[in-house]
C-alpha positions in Angstrom: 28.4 38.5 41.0 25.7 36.7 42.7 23.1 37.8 39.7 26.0 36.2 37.6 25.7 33.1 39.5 22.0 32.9 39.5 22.0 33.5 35.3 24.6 30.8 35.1 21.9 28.3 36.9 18.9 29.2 35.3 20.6 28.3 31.8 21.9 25.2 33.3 18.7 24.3 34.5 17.1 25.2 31.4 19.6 23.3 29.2 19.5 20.0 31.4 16.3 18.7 30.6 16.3 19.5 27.0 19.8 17.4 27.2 17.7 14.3 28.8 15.2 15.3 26.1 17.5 15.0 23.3 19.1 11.7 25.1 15.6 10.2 25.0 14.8 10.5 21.4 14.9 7.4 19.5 17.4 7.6 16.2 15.3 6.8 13.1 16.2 6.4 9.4 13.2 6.9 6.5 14.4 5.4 3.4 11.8 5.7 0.3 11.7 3.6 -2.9 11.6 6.9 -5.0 11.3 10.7 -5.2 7.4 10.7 -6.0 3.7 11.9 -3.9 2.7 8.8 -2.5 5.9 7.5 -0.6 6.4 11.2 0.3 2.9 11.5 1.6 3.3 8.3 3.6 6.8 9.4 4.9 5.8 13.0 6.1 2.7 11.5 7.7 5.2 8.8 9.9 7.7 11.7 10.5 5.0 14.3 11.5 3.4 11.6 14.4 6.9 10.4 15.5 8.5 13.9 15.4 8.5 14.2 19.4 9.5 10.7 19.6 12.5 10.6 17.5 15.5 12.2 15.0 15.3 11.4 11.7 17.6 11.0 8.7 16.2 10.8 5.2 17.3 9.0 2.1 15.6 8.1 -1.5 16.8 5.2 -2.8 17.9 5.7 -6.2 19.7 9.0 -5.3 22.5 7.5 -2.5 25.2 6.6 -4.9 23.9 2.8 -4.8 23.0 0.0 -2.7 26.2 0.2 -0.8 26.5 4.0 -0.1 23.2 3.6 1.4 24.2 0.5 3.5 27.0 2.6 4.8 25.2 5.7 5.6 22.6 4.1 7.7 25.1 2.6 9.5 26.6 5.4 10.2 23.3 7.1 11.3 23.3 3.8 14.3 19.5 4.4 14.2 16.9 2.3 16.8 14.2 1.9 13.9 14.3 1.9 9.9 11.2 3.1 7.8 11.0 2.0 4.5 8.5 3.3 2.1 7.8 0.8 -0.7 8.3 -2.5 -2.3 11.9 -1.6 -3.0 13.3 -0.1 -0.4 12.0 -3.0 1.7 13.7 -5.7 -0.6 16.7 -3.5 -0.6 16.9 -3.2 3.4 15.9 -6.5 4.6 19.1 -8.7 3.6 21.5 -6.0 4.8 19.4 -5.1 7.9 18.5 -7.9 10.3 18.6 -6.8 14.5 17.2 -3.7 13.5 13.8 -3.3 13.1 12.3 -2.1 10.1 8.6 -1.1 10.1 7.7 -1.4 5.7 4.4 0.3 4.3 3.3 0.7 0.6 3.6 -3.0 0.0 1.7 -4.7 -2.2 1.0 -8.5 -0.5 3.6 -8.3 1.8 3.8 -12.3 2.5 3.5 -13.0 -1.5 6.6 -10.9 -1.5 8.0 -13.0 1.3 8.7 -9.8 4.1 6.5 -12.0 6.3 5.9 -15.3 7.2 2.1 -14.5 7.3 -0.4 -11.6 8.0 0.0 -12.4 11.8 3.5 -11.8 12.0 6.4 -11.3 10.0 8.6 -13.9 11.8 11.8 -11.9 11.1 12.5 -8.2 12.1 9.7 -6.8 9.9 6.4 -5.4 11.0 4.1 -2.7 8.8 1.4 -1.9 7.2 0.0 -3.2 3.7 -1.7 -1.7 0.0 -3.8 -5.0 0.3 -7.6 -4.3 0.6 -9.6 -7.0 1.9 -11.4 -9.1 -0.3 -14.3 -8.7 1.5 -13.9 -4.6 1.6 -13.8 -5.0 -2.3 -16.9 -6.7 -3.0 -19.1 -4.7 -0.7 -17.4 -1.7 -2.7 -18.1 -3.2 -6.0 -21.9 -3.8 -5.2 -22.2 -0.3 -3.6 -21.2 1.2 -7.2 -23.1 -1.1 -9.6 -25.8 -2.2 -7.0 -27.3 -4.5 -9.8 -24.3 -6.8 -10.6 -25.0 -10.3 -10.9 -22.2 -11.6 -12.1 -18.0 -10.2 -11.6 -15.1 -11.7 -14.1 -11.3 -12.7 -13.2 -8.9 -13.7 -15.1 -5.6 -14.9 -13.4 -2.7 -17.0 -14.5 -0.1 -16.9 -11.3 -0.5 -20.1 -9.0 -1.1 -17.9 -6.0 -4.1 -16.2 -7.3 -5.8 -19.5 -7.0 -6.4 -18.9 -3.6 -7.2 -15.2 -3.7 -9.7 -16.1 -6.4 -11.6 -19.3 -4.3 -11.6 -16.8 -1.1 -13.2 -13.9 -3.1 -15.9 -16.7 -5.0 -17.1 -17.6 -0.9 -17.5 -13.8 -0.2 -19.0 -13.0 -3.8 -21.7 -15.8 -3.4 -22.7 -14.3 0.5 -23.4 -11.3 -1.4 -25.3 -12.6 -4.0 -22.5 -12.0 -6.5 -21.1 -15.0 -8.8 -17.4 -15.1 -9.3 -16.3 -16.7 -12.9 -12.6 -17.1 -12.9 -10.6 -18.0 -16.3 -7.4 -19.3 -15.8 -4.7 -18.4 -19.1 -1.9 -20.2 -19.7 0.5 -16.9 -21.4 -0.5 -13.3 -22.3 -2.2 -15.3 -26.1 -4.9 -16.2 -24.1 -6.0 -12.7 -22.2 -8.1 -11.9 -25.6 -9.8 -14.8 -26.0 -10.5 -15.1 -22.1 -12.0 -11.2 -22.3 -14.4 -12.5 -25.2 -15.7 -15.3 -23.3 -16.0 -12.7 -20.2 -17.9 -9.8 -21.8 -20.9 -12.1 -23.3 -21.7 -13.4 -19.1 -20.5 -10.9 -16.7 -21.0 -7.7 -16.1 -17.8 -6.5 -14.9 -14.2 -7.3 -15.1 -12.1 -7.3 -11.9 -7.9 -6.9 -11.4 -6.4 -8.9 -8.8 -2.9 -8.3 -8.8 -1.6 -11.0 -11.0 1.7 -9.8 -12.8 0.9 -12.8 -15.4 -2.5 -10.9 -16.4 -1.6 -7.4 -15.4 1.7 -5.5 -16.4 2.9 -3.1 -18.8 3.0 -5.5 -21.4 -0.6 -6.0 -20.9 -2.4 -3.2 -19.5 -3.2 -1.5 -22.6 -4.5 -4.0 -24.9 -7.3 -4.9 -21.5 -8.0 -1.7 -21.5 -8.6 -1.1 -25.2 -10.2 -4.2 -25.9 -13.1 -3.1 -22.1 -13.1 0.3 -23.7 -14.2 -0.6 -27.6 -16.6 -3.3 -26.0 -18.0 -1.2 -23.4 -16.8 -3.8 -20.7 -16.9 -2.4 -17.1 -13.3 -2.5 -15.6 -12.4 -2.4 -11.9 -8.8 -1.4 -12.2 -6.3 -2.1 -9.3 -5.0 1.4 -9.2 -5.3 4.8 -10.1 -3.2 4.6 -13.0 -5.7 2.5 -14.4 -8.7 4.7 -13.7 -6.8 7.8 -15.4 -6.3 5.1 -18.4 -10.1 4.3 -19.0 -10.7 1.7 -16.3 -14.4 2.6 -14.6 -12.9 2.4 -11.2 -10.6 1.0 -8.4 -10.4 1.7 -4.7 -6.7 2.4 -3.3 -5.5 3.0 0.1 -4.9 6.4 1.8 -0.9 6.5 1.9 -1.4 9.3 4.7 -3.0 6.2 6.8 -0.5 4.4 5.4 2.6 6.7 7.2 0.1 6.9 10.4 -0.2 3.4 10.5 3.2 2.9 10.0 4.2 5.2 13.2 1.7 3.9 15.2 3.7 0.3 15.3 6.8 2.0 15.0 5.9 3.6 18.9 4.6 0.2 20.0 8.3 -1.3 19.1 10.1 1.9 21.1 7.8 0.6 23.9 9.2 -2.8 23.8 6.8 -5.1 21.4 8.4 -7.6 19.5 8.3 -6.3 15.1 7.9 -10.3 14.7 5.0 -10.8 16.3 2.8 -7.5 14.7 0.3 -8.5 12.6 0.3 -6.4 9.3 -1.9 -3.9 9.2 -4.0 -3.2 6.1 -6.2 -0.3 5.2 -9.5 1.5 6.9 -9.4 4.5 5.0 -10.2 3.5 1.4 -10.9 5.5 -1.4 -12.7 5.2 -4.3 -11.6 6.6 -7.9 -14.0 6.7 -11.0 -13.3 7.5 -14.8 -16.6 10.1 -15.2 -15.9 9.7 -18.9 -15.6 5.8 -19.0 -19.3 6.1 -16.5 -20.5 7.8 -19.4 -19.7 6.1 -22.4 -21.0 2.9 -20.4 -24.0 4.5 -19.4 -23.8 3.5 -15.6 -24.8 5.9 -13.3 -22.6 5.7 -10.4 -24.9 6.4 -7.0 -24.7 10.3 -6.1 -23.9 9.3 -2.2 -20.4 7.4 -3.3 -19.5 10.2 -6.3 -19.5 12.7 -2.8 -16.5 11.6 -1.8 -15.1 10.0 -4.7 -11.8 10.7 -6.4 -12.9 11.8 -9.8 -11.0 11.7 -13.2 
């Protein structure tokens, strides 16, 4: 009887504090924009560094049965924190989510989008972590990979990229580099704003300007580079894998890290409005080896180490 009685307590004081445990753990719903590598990457990343902090439950957005089955799901997970993985899911969550905070990553120019008041705080009950490469990252990139360059070409059309394109001509000019910007009125005038480019610069540079750059666009810029032997500096992989020369993107594993890392520092009581958002350290850089060679540039053997290569 008394060995009964001693088994009986050893379980219950085994059992206690994982109940306390278990009572601890903050409730937390991951909601990706789609089923596809780089929102999973940046989701298991945020799950594996919160995974003694937290429970999850998991959803992808176009596969809940809509908007509203999703809406009524996570409310009837009562979670502490959301994660949303992408533009969309953001969009989709903010509206319908407001006292709980929601940490975003894989966002594009997260204040352009309006998810925050500014980079130093969202203002609402948003904080995360951005695609956005510094301007300044980018041009010490582009010069590392055509060391030579004298002068870089934009074209833009979106009132917004104004500003991008007069804070990246003050940065090109401290590193010797000239910036020569064409402003187009419609998608008529990208031709004619490429010929004018190719005869002074020697490289054509994406900013994300939807006006320039969409999939109305995309293929004709890259044809017309291509044929003309017109360096490109894509703004993504997808544009490297198409013919572009190169583009640097964002580690979506640093991306999830990130991402958890201000997740824990909301658990621990900071307010999401005040977070600055967090942009990216570990960038990579991607190169086209058969666009390198038809254009005959030799990209340095240090950077092609590391290098993402299609």
């Amino acid at each position: 009887m008394l060995k009964f009685i001693q088994l009986i307590i050893c379980i219950f004081l085994l059992m206690f504090p994982a109940a306390s445990y278990a009572k601890d753990l903050k409730v937390v719903v991951i909601v990706t924009s789609g089923n596809r590598s780089p929102y999973n990457q940046a989701a298991e990343a945020f799950e594996n560094r919160l995974q003694k902090k937290a429970t999850f439950s998991k959803y992808i957005l176009d596969e809940t049965g809509g908007k509203k089955e999703l809406v009524r799901k996570i409310d009837n997970d009562k979670p502490d924190l959301i994660f949303a993985a992408g533009t969309s899911a953001t969009r989709v969550l903010l509206p319908e989510f407001c006292e709980i905070p929601i940490v975003f990553s894989m966002v594009l120019n997260p204040v352009r989008l309006k998810f925050a008041a500014d980079w130093s705080g969202s203002g609402n009950n948003l904080a995360g972590t951005a695609l956005d490469i510094p301007l300044e990252e980018q041009l010490k990139w582009i010069k590392r990979v055509m060391p030579d360059i004298r002068q870089i070409g934009v074209i833009w059309q979106m009132e917004y990229s104004e500003d991008i394109i007069k804070a990246a001509a003050s940065i090109a000019q401290k590193e010797g580099i000239e910036l020569i910007a064409r402003k187009i009125d419609g998608i008529e005038g990208i031709i004619p704003a490429l010929e004018t480019l190719c005869q002074k610069v020697d490289l054509l540079w994406a900013i994300p300007d939807p006006g320039v750059y969409n999939r109305k666009t995309i293929r004709q810029i890259l044809l017309f580079t291509l044929r003309h032997k017109f360096p490109f500096m894509g703004a993504s992989e997808q544009y490297v894998k198409a013919g572009a020369l190169f583009c640097l993107s964002a580690s979506y594993k640093e991306q999830g890290n990130e991402a958890a890392a201000i997740a824990i520092s909301i658990f621990n009581g900071a307010d999401p409005s005040r977070i600055p958002v967090s942009l990216p350290h570990d960038i990579k850089l991607e190169i086209n080896m058969n666009t390198s060679k038809l254009l005959g540039i030799n990209i340095p053997p240090r950077l092609l180490k590391n290098a993402v290569k299609y």
